[in-house]
C-alpha positions as CSV (number, residue, x, y, z in Angstrom):
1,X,21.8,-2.4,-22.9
2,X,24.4,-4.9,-22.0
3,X,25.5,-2.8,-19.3
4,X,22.0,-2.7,-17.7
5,X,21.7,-6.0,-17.9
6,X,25.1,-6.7,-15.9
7,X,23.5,-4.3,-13.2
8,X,20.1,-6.2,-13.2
9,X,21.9,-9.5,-12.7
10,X,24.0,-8.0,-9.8
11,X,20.9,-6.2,-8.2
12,X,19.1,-9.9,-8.6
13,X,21.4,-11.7,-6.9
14,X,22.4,-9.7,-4.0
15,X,18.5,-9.4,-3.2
16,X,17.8,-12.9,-3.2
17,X,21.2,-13.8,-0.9
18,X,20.3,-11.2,1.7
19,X,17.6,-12.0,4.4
20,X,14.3,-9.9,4.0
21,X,11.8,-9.1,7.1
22,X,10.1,-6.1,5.5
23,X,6.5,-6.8,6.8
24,X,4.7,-3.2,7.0
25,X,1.0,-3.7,5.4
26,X,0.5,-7.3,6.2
27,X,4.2,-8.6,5.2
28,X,4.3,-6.9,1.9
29,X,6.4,-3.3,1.5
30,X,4.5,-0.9,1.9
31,X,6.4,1.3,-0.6
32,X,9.6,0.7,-2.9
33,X,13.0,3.2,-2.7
34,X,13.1,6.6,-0.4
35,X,11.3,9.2,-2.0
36,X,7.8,6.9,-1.7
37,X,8.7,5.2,1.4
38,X,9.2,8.9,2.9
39,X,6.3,10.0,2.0
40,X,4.2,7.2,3.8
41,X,4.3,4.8,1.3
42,X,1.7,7.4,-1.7
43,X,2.5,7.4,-5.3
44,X,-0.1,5.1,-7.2
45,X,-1.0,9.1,-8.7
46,X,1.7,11.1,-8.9
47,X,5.0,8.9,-8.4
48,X,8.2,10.9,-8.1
49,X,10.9,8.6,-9.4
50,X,10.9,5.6,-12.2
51,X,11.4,3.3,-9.8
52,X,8.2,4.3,-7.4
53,X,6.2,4.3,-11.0
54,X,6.7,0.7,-11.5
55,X,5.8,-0.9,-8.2
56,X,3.1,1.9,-7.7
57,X,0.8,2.2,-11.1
58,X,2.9,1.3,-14.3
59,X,0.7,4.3,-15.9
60,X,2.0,7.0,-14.2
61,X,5.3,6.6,-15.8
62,X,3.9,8.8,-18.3
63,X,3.5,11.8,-15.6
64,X,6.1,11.9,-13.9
65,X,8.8,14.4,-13.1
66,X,11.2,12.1,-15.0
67,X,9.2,12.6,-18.0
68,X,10.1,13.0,-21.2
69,X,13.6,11.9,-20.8
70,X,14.5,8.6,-19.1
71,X,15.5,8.0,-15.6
72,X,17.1,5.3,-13.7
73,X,17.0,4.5,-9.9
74,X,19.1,2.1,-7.9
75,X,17.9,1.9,-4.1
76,X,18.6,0.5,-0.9
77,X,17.2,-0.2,2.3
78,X,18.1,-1.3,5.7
79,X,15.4,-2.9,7.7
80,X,15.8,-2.9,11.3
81,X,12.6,-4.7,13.1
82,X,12.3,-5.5,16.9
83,X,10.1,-9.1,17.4
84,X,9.4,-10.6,21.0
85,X,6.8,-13.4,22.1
86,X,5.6,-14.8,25.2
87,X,3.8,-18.1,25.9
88,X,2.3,-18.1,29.5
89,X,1.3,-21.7,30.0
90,X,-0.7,-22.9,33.1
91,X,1.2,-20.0,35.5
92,X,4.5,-20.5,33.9
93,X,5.9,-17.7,31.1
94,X,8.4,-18.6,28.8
95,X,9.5,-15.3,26.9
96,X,12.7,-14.3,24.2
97,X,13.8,-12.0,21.7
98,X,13.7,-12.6,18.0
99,X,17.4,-12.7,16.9
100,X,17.7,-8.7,16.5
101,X,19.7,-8.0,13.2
102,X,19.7,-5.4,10.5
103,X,18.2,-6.4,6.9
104,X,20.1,-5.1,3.5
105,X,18.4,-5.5,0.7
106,X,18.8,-3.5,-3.1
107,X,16.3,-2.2,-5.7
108,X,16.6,-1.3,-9.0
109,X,14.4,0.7,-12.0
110,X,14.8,2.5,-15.2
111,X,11.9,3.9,-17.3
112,X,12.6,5.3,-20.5
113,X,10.6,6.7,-23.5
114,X,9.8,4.7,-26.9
115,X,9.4,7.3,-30.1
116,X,9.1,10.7,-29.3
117,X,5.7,11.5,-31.1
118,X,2.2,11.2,-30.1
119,X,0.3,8.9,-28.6
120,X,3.5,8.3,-26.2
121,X,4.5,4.9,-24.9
122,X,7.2,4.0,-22.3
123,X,8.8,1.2,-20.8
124,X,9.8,0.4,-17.3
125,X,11.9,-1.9,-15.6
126,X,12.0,-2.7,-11.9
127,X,13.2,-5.2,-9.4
128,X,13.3,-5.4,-5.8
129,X,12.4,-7.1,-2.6
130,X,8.6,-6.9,-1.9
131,X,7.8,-9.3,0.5
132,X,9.8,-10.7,3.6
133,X,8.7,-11.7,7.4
134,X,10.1,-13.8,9.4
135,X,11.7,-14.8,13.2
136,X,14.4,-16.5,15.0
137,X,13.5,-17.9,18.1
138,X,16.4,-20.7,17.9
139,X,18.5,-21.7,21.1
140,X,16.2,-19.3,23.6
141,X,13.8,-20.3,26.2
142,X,11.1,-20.9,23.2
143,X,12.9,-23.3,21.5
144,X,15.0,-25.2,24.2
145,X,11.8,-25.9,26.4
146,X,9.6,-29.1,25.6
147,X,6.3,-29.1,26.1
148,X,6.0,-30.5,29.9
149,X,3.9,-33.6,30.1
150,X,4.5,-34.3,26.4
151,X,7.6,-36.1,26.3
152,X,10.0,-34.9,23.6
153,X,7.4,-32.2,21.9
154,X,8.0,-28.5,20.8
155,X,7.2,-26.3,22.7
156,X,5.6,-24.0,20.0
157,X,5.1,-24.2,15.8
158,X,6.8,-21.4,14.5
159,X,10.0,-20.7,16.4
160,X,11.6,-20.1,12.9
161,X,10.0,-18.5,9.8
162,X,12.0,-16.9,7.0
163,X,9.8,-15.8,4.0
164,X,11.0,-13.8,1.0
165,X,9.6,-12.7,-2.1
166,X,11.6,-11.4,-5.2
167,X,9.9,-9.4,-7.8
168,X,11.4,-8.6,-11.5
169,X,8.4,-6.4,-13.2
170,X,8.8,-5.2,-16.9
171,X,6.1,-2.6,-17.5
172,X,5.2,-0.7,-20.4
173,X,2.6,2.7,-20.3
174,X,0.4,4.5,-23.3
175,X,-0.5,8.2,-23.1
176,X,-3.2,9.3,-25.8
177,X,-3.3,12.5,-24.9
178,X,-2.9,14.9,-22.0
179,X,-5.4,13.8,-19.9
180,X,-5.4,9.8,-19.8
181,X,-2.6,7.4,-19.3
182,X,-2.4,3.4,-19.3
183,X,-0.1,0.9,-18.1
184,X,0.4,-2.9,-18.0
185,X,3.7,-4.5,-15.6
186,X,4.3,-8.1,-15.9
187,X,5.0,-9.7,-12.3
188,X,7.5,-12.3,-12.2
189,X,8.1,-13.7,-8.8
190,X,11.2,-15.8,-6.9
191,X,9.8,-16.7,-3.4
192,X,12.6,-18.3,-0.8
193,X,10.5,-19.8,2.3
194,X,12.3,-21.8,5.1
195,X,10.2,-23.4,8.2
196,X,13.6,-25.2,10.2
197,X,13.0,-27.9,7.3
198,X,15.3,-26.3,4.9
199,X,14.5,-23.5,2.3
200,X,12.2,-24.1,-0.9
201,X,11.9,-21.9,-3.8
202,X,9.0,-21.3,-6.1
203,X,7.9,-19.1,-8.6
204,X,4.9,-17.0,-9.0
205,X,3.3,-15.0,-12.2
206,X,0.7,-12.0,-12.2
207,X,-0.3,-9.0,-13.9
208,X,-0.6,-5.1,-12.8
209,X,-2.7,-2.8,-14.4
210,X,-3.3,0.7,-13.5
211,X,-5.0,4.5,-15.5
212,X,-4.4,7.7,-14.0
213,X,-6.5,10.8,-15.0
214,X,-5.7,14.3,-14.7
215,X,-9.0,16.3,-15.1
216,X,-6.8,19.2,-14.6
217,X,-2.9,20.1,-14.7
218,X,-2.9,20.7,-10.7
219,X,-5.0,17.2,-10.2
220,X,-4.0,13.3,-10.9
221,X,-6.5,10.7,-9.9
222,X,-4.9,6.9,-9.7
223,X,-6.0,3.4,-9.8
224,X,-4.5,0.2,-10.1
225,X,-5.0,-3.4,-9.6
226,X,-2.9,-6.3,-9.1
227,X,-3.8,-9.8,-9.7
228,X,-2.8,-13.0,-7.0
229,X,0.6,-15.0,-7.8
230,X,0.8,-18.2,-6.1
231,X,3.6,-19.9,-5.2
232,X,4.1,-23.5,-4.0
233,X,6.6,-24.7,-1.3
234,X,7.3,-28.4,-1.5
235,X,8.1,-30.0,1.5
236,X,8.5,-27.0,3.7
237,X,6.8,-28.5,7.0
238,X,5.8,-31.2,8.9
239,X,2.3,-30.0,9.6
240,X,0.5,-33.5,10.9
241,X,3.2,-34.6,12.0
242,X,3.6,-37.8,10.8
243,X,7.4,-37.7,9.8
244,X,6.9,-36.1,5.9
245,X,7.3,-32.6,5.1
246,X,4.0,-31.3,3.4
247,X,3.7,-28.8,0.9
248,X,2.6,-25.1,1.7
249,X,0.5,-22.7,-1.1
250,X,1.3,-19.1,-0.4
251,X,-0.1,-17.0,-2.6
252,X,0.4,-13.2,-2.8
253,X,-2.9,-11.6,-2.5
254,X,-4.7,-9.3,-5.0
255,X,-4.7,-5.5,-4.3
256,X,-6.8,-2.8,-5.2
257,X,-5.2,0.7,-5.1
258,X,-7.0,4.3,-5.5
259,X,-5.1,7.4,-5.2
260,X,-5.1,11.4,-5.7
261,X,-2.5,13.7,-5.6
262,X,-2.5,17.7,-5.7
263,X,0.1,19.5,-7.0
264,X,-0.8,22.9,-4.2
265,X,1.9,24.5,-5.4
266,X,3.4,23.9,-8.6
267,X,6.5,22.4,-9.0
268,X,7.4,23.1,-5.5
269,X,4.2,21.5,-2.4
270,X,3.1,18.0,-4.0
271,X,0.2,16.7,-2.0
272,X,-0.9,12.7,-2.5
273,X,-3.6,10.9,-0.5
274,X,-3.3,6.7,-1.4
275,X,-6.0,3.8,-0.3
276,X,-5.4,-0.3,-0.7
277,X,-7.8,-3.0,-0.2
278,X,-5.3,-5.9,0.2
279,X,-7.3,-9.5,-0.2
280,X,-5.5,-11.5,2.2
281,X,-9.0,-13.4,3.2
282,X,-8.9,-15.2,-0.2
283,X,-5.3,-15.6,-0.6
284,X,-4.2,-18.8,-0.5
285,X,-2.2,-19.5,3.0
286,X,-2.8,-16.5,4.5
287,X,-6.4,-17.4,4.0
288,X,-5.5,-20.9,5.9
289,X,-4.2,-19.4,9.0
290,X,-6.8,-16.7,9.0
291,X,-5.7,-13.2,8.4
292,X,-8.5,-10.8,7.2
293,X,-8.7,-8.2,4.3
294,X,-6.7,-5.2,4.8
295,X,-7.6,-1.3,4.1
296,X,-4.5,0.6,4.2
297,X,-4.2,4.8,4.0
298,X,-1.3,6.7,3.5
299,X,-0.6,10.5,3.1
300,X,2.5,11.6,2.0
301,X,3.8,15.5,0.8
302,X,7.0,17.0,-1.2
303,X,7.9,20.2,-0.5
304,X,10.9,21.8,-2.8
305,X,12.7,24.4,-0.7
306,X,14.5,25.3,-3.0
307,X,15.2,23.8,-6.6
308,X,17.9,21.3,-5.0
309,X,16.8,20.5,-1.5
310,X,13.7,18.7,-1.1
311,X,11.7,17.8,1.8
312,X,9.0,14.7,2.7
313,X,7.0,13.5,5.2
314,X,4.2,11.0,5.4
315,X,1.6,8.5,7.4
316,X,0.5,5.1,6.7
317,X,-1.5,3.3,8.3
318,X,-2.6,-0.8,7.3
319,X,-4.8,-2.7,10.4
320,X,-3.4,-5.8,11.4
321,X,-4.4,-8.5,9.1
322,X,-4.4,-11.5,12.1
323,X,-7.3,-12.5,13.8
324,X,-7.2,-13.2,17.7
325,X,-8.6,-16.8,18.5
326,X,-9.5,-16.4,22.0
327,X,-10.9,-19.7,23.9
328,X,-8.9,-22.1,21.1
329,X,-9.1,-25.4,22.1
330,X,-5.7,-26.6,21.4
331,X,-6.4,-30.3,21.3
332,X,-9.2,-30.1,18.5
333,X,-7.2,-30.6,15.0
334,X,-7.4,-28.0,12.2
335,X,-7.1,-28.5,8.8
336,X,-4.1,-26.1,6.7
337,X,-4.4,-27.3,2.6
338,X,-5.7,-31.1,3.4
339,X,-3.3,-31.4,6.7
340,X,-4.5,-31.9,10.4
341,X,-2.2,-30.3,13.1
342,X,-3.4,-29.5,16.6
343,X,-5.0,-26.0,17.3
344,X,-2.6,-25.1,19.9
345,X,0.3,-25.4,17.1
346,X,-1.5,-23.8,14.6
347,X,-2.0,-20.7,17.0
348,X,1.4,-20.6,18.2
349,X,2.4,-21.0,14.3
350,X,0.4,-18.2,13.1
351,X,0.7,-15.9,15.9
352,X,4.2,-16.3,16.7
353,X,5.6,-17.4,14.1
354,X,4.4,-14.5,11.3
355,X,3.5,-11.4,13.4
356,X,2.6,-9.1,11.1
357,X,0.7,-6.5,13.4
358,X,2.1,-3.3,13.0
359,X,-0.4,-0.5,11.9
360,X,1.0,3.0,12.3
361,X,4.2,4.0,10.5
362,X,5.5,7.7,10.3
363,X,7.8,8.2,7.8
364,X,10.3,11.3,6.7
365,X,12.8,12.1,4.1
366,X,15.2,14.3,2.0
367,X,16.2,15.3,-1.0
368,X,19.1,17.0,-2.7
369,X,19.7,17.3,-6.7
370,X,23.3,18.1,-7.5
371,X,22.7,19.1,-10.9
372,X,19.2,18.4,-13.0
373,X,20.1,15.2,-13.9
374,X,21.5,13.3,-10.9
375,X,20.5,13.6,-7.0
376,X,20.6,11.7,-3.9
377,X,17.4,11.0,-1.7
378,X,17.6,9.8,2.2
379,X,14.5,8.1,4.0
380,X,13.2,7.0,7.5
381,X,10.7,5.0,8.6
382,X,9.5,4.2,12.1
383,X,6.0,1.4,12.7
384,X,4.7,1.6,16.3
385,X,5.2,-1.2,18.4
386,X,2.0,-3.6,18.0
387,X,1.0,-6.7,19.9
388,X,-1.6,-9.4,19.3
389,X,-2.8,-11.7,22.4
390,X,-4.6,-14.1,22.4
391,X,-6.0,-17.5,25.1
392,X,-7.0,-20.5,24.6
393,X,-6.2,-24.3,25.9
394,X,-3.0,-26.2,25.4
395,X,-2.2,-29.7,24.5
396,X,-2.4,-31.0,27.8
397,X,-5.6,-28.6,28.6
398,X,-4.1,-25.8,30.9
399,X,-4.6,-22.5,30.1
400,X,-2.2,-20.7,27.6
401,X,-2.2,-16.8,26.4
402,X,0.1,-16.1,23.4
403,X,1.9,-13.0,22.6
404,X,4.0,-11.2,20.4
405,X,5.0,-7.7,19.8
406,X,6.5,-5.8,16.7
407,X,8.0,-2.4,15.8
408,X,10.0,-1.5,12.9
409,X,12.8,0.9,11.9
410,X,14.0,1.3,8.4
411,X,16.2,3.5,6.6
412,X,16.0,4.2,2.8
413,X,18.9,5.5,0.3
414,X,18.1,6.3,-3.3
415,X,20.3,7.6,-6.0
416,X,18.5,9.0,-9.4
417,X,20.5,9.4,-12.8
418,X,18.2,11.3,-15.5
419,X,19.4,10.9,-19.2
């Protein structure tokens, strides 16, 4: 136990001391580690590793391959996305790259049995990154330009945005019998924001639930839900600019989550089709700068070539949560939690500033078990480039058309130790 804990601690700390940008559905992840990141993101009914169990439906860690023994995960992921914008204003385009780097970030999981007679209960333990967006805009034409006519004013809100979210999830799961399964995950959340105004931290609390029923041994049926956390940054940005940093709600948005699995073939062609309703409408923040509910699908299958080498594959798809604005008036002031800014820096906040647009991901995999109780999983994921536009007014009344794009490429590395 004391050695898990050590690991835990390590995993913690190098998570929350690397930079996250993992935005997929919305910004959250659309999957945790590389067997359910290759497989587009599935596993809320048939999960295929502890660590997948946790962050997906904290029942199915009663039906899972790993089952009865225990299992524990460590994964990694390096997060590779490509962010541009482009503010045409009255004629004149000012355009730059988001600083391009690569993103490291760990995750960690272990499920293991309690009593080995019936009804059967487990516990779980999971954390990882599941939230990050952000860009860098500093020292290009974005950020160096003032606004002409304005004297000494930005040229654009949002030419830095770092947001990260931390989770640590204990979960526990009840199986009564063969059929029906039950489980409840604590969410404990460690949020890092920074606006250019320094970073502030906050913590957020929630609950998952989740049931999966198998009406037959070939069949698992899914569903979970996950309550909103909230977190609040203090003194994170100057939104009316009148000299003091406000305060910022962001809270993570509840999710429902349905899923069904098939196993076609036993043991060898897994099958597993997944559907979220993300609530960013009522979500506090998100809400404020207008992004919309979110319906996301994903399809992913396993296919066992032989009894070490898997294969995976998958399709997810999430629309873009932000809303266009066209014909904004950029001198009219909006209000964000009790704070008036202009329109035109609330646009060029929310669009360029969190552009989470990407819809379509494809995503592939591979998996190779050395012996029966330790293997070694690979993963690759690839979002299609996504813009959002939009045209209004700005501050001085000329005509202005926002822009930014987004693609993503990730690449996932798992190791799994049974015991």
């Amino acid at each position: 136990m004391k050695k898990l804990v050590v690991i835990f601690s390590v995993v913690l700390a190098l998570a929350l001391g690397s930079t996250v940008a993992m935005a997929t559905n919305g910004d959250n992840l659309m999957a945790i580690g590389p067997i359910a990141r290759s497989m587009g993101g599935v596993g809320i009914a048939a999960p295929q590793d502890a660590i997948s169990a946790v962050f997906a439906n904290p029942a199915a860690m009663c039906f899972g391959p790993y089952c009865p023994e225990s299992e524990f995960n460590f994964a990694g992921t390096l997060f590779n996305p490509h962010v541009d914008a482009k503010l045409n204003l009255g004629g004149t385009t000012y355009q730059a790259n988001s600083a391009d780097n690569l993103y490291a970030i760990p995750a960690i999981g272990i499920s293991v049995p309690i009593g080995k007679k019936e009804p059967l209960w487990r516990f779980g333990l999971a954390a990882y990154g599941v939230t990050g967006l952000g860009v860098d805009y500093r020292n290009t034409a974005l950020d160096q330009q003032r606004f002409p006519g304005f004297g000494g004013n930005p040229l654009i809100a949002g030419e830095y945005t770092s947001l990260q979210i931390m989770k640590f999830s204990p979960a526990i799961a009840f199986q009564p019998n063969n059929a029906w399964s039950f489980g409840l995950a604590a969410h404990i959340d460690y949020a890092m924001l920074d606006l250019r105004s320094g970073t502030s931290n906050g913590w957020g609390f929630g609950v998952q639930a989740g049931a999966i029923y198998k009406p037959h041994r070939l069949v698992s049926i899914g569903l979970t839900y996950t309550s909103p956390q909230t977190v609040t940054h203090s003194n994170v940005k100057d939104f009316d600019g009148n000299g003091s940093a406000d305060n910022l709600d962001l809270q993570s948005p509840q999710q429902v989550g349905l899923g069904i699995a098939f196993d076609i073939i036993p043991n060898t062609f897994l099958l597993e089709l997944n559907g979220k309703w993300i609530n960013w409408s009522n979500a506090k923040g998100y809400s404020d700068f207008d992004w919309e509910d979110q319906y996301v699908f994903g399809i992913g299958a396993q296919y066992k070539v032989t009894p070490k080498l898997t294969l995976r594959a998958g399709y997810n798809y999430g629309k873009n949560p932000v809303k266009e604005h066209n014909g904004f008036n950029g001198l009219a002031p909006i209000q964000v939690q009790g704070k008036y800014m202009p329109t035109y820096y609330y646009e060029t906040f929310r669009v360029i500033g969190f552009p989470a647009v990407v819809e379509n991901h494809i995503t592939f995999g591979v998996g190779y078990d050395f012996t029966p109780r330790f293997g070694i999983h690979l993963g690759y994921t690839h979002a299609f480039s996504k813009s959002v536009s939009e045209s209004g007014s700005a501050l001085n009344m000329q005509p202005a058309t926002l822009t930014s794009t987004l693609s993503e490429d990730s690449y996932e590395f798992g190791l799994t130790w049974r015991f």
